[in-house]
N, CA, C and O atoms as a CHARMM CRD file, in Angstrom:
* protein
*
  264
    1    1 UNK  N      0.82300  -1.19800   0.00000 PROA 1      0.00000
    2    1 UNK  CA     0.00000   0.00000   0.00000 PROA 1      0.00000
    3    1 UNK  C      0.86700   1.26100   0.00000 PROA 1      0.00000
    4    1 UNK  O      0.51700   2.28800  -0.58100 PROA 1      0.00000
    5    2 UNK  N      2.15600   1.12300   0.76300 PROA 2      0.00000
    6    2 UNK  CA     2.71700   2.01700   1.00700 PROA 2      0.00000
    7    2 UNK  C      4.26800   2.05700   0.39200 PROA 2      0.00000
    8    2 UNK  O      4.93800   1.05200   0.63000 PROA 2      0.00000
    9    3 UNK  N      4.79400   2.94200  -0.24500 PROA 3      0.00000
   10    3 UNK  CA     6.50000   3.04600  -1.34000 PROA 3      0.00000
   11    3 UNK  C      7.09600   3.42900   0.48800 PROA 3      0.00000
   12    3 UNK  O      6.57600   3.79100   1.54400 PROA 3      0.00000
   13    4 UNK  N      8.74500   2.99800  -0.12400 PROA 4      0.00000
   14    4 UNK  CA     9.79400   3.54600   0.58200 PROA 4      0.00000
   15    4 UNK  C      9.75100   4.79000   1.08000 PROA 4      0.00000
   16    4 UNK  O      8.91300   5.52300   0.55600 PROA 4      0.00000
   17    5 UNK  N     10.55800   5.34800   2.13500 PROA 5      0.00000
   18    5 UNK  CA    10.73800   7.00500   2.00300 PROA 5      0.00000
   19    5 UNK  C     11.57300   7.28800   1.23200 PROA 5      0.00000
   20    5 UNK  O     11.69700   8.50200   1.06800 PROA 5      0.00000
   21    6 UNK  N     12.22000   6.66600   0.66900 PROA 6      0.00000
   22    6 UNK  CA    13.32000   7.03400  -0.41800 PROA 6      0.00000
   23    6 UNK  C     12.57800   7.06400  -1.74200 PROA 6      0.00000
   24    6 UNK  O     13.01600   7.80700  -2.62000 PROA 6      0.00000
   25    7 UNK  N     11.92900   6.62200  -1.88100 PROA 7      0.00000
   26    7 UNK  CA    10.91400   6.19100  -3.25200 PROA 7      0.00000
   27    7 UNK  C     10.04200   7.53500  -2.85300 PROA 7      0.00000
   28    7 UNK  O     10.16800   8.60200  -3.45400 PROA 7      0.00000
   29    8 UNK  N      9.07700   7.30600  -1.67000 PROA 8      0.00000
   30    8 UNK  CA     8.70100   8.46300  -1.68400 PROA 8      0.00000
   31    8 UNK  C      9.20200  10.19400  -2.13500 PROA 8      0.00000
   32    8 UNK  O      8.66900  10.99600  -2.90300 PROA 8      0.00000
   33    9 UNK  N     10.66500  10.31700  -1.12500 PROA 9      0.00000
   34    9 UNK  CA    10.97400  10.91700  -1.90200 PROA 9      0.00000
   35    9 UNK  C     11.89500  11.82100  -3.17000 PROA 9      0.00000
   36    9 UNK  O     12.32100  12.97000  -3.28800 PROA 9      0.00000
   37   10 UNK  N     11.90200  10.44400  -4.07000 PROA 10     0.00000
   38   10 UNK  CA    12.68200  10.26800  -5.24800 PROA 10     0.00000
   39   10 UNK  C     10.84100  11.00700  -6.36900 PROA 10     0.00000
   40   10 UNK  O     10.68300  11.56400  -7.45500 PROA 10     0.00000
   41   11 UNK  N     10.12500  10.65100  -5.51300 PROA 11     0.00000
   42   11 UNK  CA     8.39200  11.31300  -6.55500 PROA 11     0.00000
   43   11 UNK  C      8.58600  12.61600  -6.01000 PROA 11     0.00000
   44   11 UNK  O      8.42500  13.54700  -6.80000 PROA 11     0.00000
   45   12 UNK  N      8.95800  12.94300  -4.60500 PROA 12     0.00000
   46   12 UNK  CA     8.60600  14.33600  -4.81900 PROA 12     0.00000
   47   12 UNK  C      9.55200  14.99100  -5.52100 PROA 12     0.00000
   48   12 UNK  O      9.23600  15.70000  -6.47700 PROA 12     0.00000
   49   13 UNK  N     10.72800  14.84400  -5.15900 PROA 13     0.00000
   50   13 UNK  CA    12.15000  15.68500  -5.79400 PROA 13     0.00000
   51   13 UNK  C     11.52100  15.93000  -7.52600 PROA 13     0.00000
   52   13 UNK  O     11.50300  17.02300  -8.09300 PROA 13     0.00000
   53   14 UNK  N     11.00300  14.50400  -8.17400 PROA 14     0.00000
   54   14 UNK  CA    10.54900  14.25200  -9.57100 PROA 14     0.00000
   55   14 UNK  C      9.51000  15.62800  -9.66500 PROA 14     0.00000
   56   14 UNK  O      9.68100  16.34300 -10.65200 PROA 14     0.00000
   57   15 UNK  N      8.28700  16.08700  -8.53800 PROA 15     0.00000
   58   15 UNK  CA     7.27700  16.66900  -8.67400 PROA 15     0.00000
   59   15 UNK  C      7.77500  18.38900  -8.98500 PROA 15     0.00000
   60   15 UNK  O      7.43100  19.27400  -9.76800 PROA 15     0.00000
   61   16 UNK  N      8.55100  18.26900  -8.12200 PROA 16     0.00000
   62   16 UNK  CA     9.09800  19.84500  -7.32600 PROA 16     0.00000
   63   16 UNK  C      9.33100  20.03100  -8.58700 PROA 16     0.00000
   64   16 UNK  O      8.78300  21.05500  -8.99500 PROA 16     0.00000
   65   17 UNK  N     10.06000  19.32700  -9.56100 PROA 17     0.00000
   66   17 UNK  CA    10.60200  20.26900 -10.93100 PROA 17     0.00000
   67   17 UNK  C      9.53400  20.27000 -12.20500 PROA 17     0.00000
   68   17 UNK  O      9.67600  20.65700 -13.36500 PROA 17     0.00000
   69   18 UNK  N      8.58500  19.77100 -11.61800 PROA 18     0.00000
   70   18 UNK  CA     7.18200  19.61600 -13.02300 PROA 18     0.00000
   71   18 UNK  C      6.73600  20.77800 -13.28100 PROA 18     0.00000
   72   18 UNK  O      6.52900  21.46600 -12.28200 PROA 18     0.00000
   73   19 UNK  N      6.47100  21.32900 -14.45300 PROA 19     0.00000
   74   19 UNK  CA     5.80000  22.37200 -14.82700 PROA 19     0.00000
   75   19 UNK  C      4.62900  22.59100 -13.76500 PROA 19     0.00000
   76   19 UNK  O      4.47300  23.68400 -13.22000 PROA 19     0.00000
   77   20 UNK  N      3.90100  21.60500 -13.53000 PROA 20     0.00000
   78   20 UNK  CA     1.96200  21.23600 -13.07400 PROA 20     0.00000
   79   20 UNK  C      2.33900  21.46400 -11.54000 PROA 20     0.00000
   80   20 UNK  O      1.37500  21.60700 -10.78800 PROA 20     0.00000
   81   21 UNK  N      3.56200  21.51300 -10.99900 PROA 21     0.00000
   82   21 UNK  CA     3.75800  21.80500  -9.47300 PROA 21     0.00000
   83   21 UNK  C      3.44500  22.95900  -9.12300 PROA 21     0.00000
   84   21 UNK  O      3.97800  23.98500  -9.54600 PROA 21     0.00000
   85   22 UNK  N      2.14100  22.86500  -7.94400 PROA 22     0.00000
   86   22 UNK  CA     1.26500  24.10000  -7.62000 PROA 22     0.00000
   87   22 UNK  C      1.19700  24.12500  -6.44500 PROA 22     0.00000
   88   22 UNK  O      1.34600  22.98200  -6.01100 PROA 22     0.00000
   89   23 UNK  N      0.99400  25.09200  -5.40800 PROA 23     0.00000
   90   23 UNK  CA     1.05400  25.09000  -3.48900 PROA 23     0.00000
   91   23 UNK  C     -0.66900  24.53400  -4.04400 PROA 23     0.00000
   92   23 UNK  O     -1.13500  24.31100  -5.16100 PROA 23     0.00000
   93   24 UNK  N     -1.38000  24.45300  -2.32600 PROA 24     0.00000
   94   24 UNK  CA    -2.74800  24.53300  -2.24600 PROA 24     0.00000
   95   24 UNK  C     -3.42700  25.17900  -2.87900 PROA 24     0.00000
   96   24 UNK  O     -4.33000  24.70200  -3.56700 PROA 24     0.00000
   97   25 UNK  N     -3.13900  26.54000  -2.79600 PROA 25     0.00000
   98   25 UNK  CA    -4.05400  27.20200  -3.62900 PROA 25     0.00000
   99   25 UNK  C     -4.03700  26.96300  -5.11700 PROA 25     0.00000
  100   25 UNK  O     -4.95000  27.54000  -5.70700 PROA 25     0.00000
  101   26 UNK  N     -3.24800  26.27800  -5.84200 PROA 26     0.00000
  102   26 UNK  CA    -2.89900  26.18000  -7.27400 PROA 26     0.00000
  103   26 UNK  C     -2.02000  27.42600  -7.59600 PROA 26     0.00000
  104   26 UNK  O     -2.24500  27.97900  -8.67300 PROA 26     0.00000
  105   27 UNK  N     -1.33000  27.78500  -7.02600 PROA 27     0.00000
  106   27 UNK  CA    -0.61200  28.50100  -7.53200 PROA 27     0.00000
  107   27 UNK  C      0.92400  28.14100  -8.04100 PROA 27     0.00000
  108   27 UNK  O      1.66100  27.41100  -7.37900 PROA 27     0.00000
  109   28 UNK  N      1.26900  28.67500  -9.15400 PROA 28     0.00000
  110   28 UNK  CA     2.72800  28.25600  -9.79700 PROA 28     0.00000
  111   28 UNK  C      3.40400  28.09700  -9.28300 PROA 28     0.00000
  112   28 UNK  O      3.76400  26.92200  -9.20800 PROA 28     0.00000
  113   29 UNK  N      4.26400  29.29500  -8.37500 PROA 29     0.00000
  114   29 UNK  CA     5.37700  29.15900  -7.86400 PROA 29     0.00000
  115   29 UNK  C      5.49400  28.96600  -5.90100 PROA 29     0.00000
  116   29 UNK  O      5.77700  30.00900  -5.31200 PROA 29     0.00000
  117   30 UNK  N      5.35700  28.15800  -5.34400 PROA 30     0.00000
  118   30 UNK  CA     4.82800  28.14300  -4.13800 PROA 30     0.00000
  119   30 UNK  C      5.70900  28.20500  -3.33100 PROA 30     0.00000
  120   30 UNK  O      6.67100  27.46300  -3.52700 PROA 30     0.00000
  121   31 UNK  N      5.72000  28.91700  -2.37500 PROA 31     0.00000
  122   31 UNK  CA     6.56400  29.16900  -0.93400 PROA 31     0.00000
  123   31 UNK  C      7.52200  28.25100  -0.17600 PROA 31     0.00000
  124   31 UNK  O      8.73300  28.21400   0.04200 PROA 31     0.00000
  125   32 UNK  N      6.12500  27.31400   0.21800 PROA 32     0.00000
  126   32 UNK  CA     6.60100  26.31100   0.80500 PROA 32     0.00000
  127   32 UNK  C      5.79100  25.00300  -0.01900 PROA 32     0.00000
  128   32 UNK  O      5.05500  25.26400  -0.97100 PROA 32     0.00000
  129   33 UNK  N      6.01000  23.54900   0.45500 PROA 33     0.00000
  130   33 UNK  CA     5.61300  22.53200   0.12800 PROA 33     0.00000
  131   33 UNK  C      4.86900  21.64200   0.77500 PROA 33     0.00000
  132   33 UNK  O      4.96500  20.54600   0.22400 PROA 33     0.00000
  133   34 UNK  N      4.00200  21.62700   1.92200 PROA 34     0.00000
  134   34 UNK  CA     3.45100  21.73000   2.51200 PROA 34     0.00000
  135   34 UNK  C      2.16100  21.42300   2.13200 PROA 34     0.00000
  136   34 UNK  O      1.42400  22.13200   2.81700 PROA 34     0.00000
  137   35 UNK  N      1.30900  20.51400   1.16200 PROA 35     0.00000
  138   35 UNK  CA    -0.08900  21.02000   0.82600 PROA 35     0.00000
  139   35 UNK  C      0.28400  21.23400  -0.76600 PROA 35     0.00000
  140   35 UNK  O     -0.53700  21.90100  -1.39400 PROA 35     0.00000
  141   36 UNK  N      1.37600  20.76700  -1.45400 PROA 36     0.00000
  142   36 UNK  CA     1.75500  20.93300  -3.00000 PROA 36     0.00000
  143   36 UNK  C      0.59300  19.82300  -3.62600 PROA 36     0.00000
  144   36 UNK  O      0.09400  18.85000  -3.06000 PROA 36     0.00000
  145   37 UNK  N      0.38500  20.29400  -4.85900 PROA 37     0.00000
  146   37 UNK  CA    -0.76300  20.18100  -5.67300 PROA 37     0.00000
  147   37 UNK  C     -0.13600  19.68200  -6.76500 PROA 37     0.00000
  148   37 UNK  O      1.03500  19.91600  -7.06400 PROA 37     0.00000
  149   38 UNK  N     -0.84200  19.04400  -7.32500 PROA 38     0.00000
  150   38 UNK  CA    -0.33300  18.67800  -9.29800 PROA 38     0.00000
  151   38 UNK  C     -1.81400  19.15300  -9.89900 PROA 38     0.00000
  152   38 UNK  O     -3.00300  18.90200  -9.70300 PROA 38     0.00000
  153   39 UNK  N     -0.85000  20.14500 -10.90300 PROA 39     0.00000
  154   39 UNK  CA    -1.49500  20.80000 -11.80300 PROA 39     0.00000
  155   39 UNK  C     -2.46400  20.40900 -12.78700 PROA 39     0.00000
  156   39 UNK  O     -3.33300  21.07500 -13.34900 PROA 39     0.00000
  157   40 UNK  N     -2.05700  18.85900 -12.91200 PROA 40     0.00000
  158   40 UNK  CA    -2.94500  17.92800 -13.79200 PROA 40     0.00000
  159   40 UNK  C     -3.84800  17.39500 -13.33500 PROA 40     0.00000
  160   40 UNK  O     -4.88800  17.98300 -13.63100 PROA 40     0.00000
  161   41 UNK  N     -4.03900  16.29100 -12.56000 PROA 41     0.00000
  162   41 UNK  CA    -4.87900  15.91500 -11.89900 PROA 41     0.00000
  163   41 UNK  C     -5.03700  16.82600 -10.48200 PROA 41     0.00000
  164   41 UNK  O     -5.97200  16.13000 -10.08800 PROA 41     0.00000
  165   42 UNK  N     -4.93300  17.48600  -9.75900 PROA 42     0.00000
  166   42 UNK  CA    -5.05200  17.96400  -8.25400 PROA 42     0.00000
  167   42 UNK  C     -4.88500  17.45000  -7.36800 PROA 42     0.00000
  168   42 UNK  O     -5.18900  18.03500  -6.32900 PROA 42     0.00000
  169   43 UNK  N     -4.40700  16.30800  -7.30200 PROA 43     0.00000
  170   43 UNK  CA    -3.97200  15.49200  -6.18700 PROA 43     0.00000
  171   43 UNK  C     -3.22600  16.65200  -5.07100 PROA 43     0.00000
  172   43 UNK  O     -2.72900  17.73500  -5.38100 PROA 43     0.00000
  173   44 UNK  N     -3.33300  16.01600  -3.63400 PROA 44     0.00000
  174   44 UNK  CA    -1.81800  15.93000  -3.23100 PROA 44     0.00000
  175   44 UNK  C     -0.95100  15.12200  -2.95600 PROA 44     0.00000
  176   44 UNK  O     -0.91400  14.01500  -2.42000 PROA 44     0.00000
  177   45 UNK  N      0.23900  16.29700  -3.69400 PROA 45     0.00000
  178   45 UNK  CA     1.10600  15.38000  -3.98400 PROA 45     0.00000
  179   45 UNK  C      1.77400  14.19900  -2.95400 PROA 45     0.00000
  180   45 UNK  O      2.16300  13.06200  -3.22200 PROA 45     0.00000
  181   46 UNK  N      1.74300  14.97800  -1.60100 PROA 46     0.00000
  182   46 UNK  CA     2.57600  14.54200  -0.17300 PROA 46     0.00000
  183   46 UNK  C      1.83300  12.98000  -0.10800 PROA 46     0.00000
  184   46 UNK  O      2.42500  11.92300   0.10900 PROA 46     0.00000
  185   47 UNK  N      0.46700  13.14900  -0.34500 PROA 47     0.00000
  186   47 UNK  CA     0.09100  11.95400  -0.17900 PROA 47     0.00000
  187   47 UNK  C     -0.25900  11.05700  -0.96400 PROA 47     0.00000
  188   47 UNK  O     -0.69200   9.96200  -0.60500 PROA 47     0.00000
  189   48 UNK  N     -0.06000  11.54500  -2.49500 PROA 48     0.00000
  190   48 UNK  CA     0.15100  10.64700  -3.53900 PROA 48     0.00000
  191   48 UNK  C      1.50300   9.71600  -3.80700 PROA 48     0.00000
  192   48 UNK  O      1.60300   8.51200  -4.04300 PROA 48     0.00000
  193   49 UNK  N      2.49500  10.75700  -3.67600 PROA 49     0.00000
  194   49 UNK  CA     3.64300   9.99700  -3.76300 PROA 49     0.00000
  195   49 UNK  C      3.71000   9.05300  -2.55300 PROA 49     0.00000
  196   49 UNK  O      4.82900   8.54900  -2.64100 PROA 49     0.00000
  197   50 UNK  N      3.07900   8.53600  -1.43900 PROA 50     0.00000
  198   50 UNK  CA     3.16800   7.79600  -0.65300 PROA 50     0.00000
  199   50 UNK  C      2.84800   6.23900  -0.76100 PROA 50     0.00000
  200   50 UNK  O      3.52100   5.22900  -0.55600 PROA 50     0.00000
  201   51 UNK  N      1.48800   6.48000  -1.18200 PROA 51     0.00000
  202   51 UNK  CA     0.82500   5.35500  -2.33600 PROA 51     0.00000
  203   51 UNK  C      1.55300   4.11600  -3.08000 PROA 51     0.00000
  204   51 UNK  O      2.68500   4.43000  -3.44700 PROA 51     0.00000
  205   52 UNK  N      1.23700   2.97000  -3.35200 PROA 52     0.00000
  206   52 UNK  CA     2.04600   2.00200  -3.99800 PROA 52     0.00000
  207   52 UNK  C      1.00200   2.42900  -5.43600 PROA 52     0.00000
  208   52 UNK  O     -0.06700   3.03800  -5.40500 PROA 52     0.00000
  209   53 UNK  N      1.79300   1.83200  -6.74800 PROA 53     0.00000
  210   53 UNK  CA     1.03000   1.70200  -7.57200 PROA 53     0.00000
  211   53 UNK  C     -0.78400   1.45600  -7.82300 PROA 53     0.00000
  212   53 UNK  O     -1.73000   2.01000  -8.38500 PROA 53     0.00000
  213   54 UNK  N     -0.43600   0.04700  -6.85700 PROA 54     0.00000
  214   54 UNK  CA    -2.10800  -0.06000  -6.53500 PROA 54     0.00000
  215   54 UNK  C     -3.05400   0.16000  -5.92800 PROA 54     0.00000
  216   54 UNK  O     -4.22100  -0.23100  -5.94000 PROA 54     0.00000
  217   55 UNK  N     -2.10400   1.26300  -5.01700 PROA 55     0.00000
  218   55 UNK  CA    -3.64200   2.46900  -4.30700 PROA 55     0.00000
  219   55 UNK  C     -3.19700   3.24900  -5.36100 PROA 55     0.00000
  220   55 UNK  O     -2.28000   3.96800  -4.96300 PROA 55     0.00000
  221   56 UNK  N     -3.43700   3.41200  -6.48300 PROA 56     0.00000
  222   56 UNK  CA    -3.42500   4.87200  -7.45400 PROA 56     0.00000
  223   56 UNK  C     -2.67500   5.68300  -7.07500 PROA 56     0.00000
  224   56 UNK  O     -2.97500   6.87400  -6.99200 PROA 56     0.00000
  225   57 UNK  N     -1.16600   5.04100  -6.66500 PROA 57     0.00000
  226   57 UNK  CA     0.06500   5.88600  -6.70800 PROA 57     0.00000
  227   57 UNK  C      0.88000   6.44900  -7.85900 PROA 57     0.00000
  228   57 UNK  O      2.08800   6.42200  -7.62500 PROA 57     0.00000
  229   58 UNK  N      0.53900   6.95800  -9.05200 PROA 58     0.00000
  230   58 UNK  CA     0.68200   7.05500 -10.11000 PROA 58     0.00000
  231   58 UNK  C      0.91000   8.35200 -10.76300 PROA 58     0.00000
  232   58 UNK  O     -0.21600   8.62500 -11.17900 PROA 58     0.00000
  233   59 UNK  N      1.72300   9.35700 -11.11800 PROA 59     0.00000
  234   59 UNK  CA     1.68200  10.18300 -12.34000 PROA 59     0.00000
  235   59 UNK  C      1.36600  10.37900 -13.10800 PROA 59     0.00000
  236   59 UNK  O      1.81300   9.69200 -14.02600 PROA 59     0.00000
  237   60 UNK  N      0.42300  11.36200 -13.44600 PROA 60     0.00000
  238   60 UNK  CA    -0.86700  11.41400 -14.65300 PROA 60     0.00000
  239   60 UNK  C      0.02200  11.58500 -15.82100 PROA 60     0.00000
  240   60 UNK  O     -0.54400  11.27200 -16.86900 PROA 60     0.00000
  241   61 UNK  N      1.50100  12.07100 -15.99000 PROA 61     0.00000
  242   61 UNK  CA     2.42100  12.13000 -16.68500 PROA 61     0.00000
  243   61 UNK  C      3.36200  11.16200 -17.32700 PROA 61     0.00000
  244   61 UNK  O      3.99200  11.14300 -18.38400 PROA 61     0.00000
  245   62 UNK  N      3.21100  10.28400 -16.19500 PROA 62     0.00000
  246   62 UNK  CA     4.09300   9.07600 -15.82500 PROA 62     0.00000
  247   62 UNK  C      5.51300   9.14700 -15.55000 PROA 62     0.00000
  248   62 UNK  O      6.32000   8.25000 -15.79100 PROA 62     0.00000
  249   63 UNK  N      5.76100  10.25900 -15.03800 PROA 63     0.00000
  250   63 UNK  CA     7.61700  10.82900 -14.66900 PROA 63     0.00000
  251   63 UNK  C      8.20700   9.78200 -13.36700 PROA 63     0.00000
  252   63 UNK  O      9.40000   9.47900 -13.37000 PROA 63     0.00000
  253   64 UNK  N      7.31400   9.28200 -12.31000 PROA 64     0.00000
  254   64 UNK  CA     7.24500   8.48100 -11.47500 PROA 64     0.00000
  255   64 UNK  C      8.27900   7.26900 -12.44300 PROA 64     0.00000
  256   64 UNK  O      7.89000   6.96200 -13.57000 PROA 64     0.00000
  257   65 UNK  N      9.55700   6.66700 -11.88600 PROA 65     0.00000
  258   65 UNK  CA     9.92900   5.55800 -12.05400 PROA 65     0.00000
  259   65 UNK  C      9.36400   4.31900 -11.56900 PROA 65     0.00000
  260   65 UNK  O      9.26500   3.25800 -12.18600 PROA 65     0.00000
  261   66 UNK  N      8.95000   4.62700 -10.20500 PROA 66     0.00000
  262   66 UNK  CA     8.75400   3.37800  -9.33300 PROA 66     0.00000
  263   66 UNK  C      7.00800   3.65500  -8.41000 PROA 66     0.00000
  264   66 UNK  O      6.57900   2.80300  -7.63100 PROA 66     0.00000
């Protein structure tokens, strides 16, 4: 159910540099990370990248390796 913390975060480091990386509010360039958003689908991210594949741990992009 649940990726590595290293896996975990090897998705965010991947997220932080995506065009679609948005704070809460959807905004472009965000402060902090805290509540970060994907621009594509709206997820968050903190708790997407946590996810295994088969809880719909996935990149609507597919930049995610693992």
């Amino acid at each position: 159910m649940f990726v590595s913390k290293k896996v975990k975060q090897d998705r965010l480091d991947t997220c932080k540099k995506c065009d679609f990386y948005r704070n809460f509010a959807m905004l472009r360039f965000p402060r902090w990370s805290k509540g970060a958003r994907c621009g594509k689908c709206t997820c968050f991210i903190d708790a997407k990248a946590t996810l295994s594949k088969e809880y719909l741990g996935v990149c609507p992009l597919n930049k995610w390796e693992e």
